[in-house]
C-alpha positions as CSV (number, residue, x, y, z in Angstrom):
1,X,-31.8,-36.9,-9.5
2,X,-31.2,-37.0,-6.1
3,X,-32.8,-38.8,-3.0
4,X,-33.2,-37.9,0.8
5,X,-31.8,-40.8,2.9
6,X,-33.4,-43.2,4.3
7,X,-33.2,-44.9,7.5
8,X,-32.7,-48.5,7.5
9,X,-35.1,-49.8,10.2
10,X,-38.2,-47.8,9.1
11,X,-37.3,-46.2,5.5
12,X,-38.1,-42.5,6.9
13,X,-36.4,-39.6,4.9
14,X,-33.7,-38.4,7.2
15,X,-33.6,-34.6,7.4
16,X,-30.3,-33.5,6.4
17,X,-28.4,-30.3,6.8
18,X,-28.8,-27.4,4.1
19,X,-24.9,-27.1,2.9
20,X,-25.8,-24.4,0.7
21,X,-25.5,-21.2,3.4
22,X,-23.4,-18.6,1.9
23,X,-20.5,-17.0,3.7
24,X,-22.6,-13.6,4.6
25,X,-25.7,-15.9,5.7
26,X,-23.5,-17.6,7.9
27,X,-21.9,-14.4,9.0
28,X,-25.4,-12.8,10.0
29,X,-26.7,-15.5,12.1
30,X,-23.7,-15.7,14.0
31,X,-23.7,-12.0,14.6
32,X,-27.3,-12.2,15.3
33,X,-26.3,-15.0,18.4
34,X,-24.6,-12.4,20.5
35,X,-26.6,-10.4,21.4
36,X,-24.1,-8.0,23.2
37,X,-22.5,-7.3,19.6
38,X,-26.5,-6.2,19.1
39,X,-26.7,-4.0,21.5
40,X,-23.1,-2.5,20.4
41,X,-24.2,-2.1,16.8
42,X,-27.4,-0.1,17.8
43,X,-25.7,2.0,20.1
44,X,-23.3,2.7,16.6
45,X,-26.5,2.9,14.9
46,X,-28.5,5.5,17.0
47,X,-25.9,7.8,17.4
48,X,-24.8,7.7,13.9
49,X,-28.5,9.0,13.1
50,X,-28.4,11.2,15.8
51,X,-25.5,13.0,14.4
52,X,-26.8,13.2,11.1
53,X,-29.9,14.3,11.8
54,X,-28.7,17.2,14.9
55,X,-29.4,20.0,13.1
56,X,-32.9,18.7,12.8
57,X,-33.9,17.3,16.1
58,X,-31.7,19.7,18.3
59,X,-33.9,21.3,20.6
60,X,-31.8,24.8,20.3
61,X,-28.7,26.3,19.0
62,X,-26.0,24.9,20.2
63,X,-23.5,28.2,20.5
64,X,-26.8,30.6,21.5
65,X,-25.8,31.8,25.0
66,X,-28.2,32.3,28.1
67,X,-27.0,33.7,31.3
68,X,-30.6,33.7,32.4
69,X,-30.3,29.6,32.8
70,X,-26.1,29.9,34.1
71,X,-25.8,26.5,35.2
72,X,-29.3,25.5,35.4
73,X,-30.1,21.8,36.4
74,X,-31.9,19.0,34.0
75,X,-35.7,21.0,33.6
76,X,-38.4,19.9,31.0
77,X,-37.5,22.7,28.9
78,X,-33.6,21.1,29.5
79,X,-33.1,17.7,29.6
80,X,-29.7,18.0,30.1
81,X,-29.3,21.4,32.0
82,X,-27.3,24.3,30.7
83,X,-23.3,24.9,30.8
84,X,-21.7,27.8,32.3
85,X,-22.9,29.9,29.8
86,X,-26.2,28.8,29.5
87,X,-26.3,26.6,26.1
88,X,-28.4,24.0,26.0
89,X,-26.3,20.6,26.8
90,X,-28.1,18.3,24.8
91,X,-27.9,20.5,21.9
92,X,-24.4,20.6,22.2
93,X,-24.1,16.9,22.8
94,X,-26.2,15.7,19.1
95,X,-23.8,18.5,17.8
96,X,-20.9,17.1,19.3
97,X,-21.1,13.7,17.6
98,X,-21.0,14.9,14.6
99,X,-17.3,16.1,15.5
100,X,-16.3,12.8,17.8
101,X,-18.0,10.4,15.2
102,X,-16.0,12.6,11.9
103,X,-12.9,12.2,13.8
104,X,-13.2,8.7,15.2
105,X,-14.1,7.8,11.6
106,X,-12.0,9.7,9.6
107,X,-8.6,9.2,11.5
108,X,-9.5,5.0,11.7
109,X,-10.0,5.5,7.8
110,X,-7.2,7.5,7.0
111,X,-4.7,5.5,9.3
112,X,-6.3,1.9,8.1
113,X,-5.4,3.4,4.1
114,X,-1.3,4.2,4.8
115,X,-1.4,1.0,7.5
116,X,-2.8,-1.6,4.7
117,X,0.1,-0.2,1.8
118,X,2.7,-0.6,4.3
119,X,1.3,-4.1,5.4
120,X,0.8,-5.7,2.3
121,X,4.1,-4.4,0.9
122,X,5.8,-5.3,3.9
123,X,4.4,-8.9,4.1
124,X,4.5,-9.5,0.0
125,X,8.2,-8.4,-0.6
126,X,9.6,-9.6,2.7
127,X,13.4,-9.2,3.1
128,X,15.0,-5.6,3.9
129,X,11.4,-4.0,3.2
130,X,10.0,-5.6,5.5
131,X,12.7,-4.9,8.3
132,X,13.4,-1.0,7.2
133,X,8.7,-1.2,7.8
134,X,8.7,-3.1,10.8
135,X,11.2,-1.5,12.2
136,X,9.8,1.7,11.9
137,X,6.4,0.4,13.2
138,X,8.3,-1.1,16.4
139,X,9.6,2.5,17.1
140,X,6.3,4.0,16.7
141,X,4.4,1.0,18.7
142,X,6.4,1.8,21.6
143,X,5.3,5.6,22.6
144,X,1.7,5.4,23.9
145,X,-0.6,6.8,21.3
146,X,-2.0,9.4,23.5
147,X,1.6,11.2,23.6
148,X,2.5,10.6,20.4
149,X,-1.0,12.4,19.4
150,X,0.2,15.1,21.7
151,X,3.2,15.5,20.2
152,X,2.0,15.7,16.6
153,X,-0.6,18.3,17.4
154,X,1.6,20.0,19.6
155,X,3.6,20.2,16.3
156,X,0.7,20.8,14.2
157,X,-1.0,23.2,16.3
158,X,-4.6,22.6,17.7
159,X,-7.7,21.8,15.5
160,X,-9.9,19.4,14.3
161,X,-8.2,18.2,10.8
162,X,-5.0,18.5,13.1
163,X,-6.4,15.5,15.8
164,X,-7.4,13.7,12.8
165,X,-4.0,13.3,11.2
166,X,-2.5,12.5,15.1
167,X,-5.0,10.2,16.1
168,X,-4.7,8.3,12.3
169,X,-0.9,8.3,12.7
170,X,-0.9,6.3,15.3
171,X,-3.2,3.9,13.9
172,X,-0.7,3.6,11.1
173,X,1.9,0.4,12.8
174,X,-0.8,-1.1,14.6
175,X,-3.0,-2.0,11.3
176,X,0.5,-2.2,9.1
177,X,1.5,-5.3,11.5
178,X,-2.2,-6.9,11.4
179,X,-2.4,-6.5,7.8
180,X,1.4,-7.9,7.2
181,X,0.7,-11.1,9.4
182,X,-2.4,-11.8,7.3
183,X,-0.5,-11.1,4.1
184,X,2.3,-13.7,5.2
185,X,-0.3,-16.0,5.3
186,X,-2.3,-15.7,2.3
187,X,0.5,-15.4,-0.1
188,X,1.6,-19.0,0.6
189,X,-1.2,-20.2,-0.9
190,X,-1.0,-22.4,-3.4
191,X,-3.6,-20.1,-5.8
192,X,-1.1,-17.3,-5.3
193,X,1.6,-19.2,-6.4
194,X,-0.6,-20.8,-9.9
195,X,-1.6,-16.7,-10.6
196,X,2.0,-15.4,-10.7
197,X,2.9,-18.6,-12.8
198,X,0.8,-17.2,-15.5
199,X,2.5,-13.9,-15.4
200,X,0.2,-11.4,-13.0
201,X,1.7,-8.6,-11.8
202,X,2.2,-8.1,-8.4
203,X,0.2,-5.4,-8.8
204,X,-2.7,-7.3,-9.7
205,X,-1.7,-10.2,-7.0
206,X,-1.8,-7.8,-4.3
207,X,-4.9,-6.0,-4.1
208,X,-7.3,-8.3,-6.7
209,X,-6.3,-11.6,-5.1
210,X,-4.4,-10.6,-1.4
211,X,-6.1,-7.7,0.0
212,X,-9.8,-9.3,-0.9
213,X,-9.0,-12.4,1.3
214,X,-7.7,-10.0,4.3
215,X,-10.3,-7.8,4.6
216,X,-11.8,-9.5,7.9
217,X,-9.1,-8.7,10.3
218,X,-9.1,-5.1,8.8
219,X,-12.9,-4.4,9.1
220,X,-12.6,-6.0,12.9
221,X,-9.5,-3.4,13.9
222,X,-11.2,-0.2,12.1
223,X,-14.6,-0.9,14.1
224,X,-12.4,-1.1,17.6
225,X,-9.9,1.2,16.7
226,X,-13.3,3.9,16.0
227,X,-13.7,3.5,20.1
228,X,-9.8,4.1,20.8
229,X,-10.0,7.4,18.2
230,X,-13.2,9.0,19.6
231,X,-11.2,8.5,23.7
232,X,-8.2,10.2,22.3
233,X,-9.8,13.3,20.3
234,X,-12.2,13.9,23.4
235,X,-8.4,13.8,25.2
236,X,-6.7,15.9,23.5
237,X,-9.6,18.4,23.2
238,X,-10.1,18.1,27.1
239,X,-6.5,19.2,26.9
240,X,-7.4,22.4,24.9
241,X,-5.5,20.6,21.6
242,X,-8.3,19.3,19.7
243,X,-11.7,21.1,19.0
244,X,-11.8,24.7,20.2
245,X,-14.4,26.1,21.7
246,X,-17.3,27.5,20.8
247,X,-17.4,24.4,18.4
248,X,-19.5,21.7,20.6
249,X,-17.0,18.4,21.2
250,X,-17.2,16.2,23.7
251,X,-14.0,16.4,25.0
252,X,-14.2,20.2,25.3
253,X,-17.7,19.7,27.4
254,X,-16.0,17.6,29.8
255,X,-13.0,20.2,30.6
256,X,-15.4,23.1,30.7
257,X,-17.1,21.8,33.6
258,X,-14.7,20.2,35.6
259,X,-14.8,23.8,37.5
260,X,-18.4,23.4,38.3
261,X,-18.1,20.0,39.4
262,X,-19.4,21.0,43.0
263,X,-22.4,23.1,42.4
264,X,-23.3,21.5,38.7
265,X,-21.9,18.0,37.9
266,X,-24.8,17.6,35.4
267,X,-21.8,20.2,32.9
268,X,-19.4,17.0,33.0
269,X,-21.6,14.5,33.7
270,X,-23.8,14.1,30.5
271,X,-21.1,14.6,27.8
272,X,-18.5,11.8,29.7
273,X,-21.8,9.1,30.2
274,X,-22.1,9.7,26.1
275,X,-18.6,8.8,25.2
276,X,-18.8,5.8,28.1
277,X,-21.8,4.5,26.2
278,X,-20.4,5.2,22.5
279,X,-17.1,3.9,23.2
280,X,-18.3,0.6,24.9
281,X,-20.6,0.5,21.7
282,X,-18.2,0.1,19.0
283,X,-16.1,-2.0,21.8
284,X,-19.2,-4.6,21.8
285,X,-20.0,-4.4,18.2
286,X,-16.3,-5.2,17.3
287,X,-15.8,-8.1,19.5
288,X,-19.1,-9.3,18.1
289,X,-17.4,-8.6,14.5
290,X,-14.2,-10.6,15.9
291,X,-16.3,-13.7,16.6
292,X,-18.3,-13.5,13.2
293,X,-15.9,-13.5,11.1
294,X,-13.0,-15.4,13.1
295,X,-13.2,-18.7,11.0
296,X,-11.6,-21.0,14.0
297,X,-15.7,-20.4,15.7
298,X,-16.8,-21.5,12.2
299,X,-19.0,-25.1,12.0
């Protein structure tokens, strides 16, 4: 049985430190410190309601047209004012982030999948794998992503699914080189080493004993990469390649009223604030993520 410590001028119990905090404990009250990765995650949070629940809290339909209200400012029957056509704006802006939030999501998800494989591959069976991967990545790291989207869906054609794949594509070197580095790392381990001694298959090695123990740098990249997707889709739908209209997107808000920007900035106005505030909110909560899990800030 065990006994606090006492001190030795006055025999009082000294209070020690409870060793037993668990890895997600730890992780919660560091995230819970800093308090700008708070405000990030509900900024992720509200609009990720919002979104789901826009068919039910829209005010009106997001496509119905009223040239009655032709670029009417923010009223009490409008928050927001009316476009060009006279649709609501807020309507089309809880509609909208469905599509931004899809794509954002999606793409990071679909580009984090093919990026991982190629990482872990590359960073587990080294040699001319890993030059013929890295190679490949170097090329692809060194167009901007914004024209390499615009290549692809000029390929492609414009859509939705269509930004998706482009804007996941070019996620594809940046997580393959994250997730190779950590790789590198891991599988010097001495415990990697003992499991292949007994005969496990690199199969097994790989994503029961690797991928587990890398997953930190991943979840950080995909949370910040979500912000760098949503920019690019609302880009390349301001562009007329992503979204087409009369679907509600953000993007396509912004470039429909950048001709009324004189007599009714409200068109442009409301739909760019939203993606400042969303984008600066997955921006927040990821660096909050960063310092969370980063186990150099660890005591």
């Amino acid at each position: 049985m065990s006994h606090p410590q006492l001190q030795e001028s006055t025999g009082i119990p000294i209070k020690t430190k409870n060793k037993s905090t668990t890895p997600w404990a730890s992780f919660y009250k560091k995230l819970a410190k800093n308090k700008a990765a708070l405000a990030g995650a509900i900024v992720v949070l509200i609009f990720t309601i919002l979104a789901i629940l826009a068919p039910l809290i829209a005010p009106y339909d997001p496509t119905t047209m009223d040239m009655s209200k032709r670029l009417a400012p923010p009223s009490a029957d409008h928050w927001f004012g009316n476009d060009d056509k006279g649709r609501d704006i807020l309507s089309r802006i809880l509609y909208g982030s469905r599509i931004s939030l899809t794509v954002g999501i999606l793409s990071t998800i679909l580009g984090a999948v093919v990026g991982i494989i190629l990482g872990i591959v590359s960073g587990y069976y080294g040699k001319w794998v890993d030059s013929l991967i890295m190679r490949i990545c170097d090329v692809l790291l060194a167009f901007p992503g914004i024209l390499l989207a615009l290549a692809i869906v000029s390929i492609l054609g414009p859509s939705t699914t269509n930004v998706i794949v482009a804007v996941a594509f070019f996620a594809v070197p940046t997580f393959a080189r994250i997730v190779r580095g950590s790789t590198l790392s891991v599988k010097k381990l001495e415990y990697v080493d003992a499991i292949r001694a007994v005969g496990a298959s690199d199969f097994r090695i790989i994503f029961k004993h690797i991928l587990p123990n890398i997953t930190s740098p991943i979840i950080v990249q995909s949370t910040l990469y979500i912000a760098s997707a949503i920019i690019t889709a609302s880009a390349l739908s301001f562009l007329g390649l992503g979204t087409q209209p009369p679907t509600p997107e953000w993007g396509t808000m912004l470039a429909q009223g950048r001709s009324f920007m004189a007599q009714a900035p409200h068109i442009s106005l409301f739909p760019g604030l939203i993606i400042l505030v969303v984008v600066v909110g997955f921006n927040l909560f990821g660096d909050g993520l960063r310092d969370a899990l980063d186990p150099k800030t660890k005591r």
